[in-house]
N, C-alpha and C positions, 0 to 999 in steps of 0.2 A: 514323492511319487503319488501319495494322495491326493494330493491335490493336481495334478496333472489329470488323475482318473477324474474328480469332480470336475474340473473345468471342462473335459471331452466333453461329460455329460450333461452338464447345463447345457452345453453348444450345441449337443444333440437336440436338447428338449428346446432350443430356440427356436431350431431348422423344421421340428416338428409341430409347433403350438399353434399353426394355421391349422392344421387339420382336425383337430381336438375340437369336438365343438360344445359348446358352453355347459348343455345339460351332460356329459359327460369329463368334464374340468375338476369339479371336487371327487371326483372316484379315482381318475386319470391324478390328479395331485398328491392324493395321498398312498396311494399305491408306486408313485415314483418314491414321497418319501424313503417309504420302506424297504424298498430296494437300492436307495443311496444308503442307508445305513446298514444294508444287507455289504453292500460293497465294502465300506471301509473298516467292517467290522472282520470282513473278511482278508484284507491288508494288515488287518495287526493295527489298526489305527492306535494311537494312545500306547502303545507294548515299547517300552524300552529296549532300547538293543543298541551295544556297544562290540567291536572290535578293535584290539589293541595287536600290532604284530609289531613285534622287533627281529629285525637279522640282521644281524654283524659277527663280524672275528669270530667266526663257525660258533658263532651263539644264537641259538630258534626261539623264538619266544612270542606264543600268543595264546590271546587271552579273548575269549568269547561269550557272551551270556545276553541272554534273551530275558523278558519279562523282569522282577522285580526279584533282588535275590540280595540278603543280607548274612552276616557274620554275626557269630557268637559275641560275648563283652568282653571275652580275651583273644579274640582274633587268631583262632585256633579251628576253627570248623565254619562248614557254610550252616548259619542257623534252619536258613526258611529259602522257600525258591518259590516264585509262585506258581498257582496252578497252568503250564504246558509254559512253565519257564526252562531254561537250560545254562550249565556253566560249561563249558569246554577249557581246559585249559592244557597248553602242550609249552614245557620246556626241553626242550631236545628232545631223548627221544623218552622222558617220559609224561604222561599224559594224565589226565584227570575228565572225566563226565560224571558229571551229577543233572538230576533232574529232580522234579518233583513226584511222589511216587503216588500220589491221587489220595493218599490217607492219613498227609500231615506231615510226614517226614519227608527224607531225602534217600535217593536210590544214587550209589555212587562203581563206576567203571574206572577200574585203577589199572595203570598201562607201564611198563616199563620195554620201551622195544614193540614187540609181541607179545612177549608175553603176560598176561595176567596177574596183576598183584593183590593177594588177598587186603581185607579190612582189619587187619589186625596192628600190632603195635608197630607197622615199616610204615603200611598203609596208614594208618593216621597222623605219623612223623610225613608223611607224602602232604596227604590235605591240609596239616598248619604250614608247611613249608609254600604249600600253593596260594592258600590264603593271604600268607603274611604279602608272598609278592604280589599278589592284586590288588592288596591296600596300597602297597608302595607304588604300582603305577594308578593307582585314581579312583579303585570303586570307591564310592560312598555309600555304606550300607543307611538302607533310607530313604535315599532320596531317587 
């Protein structure tokens, strides 16, 4: 998709570059600059983002996260998320969100159903349980 956005707008800036006239070129070029890097900084250019969905034999399973997000060294907890990263993760009907919480740590929404599961000792058997299977379909904390 970004580059479908850059290609418009070079095409743009083709269609336009007769009218541009010389002593306005170097003002006119660098203020395009800065608004193509406006643009795909605004697409998320460079942000990793992965989807994984399985369904079969009334089994739901997917797995979503945004930005850069790795695991502790016993694959037991999400370590780090980066900053306006996100984990989503839903096996049937229970669910997991985690994000980055702006102060270093992790802020985590635990779902069972509808209703709300605290962070205590269900809740953290919940997050190694969710972890363990995102390593098993592919994250590579890291990379």
């Amino acid at each position: 998709m970004y580059w479908i956005v850059l290609i418009f707008y070079i095409s743009l800036l083709q269609q336009f570059k007769i009218s541009i006239k010389t002593d306005h070129m170097k003002k006119s070029g660098i203020a395009i600059v800065v608004i193509g890097m406006a643009l795909l900084a605004a697409c998320g250019f460079g942000r990793k983002h992965t989807t994984i969905v399985e369904n079969s034999n009334n089994h739901y399973l997917r797995i979503e996260y945004s930005g850069h997000v790795s695991f502790n060294n016993e694959g037991t907890a999400i370590q780090s998320i980066s900053p306006d990263g996100y984990v989503e993760y839903q096996n049937n009907d229970k669910k997991l969100e985690a994000k980055n919480n702006g102060h270093g740590g992790i802020s985590y929404e635990l779902y069972e159903g509808y209703t709300k599961v605290n962070l205590d000792d269900n809740g953290r058997k919940f997050i190694t349980e969710a972890v363990s299977v995102m390593k098993q379909k592919g994250h590579n904390p890291g990379y």
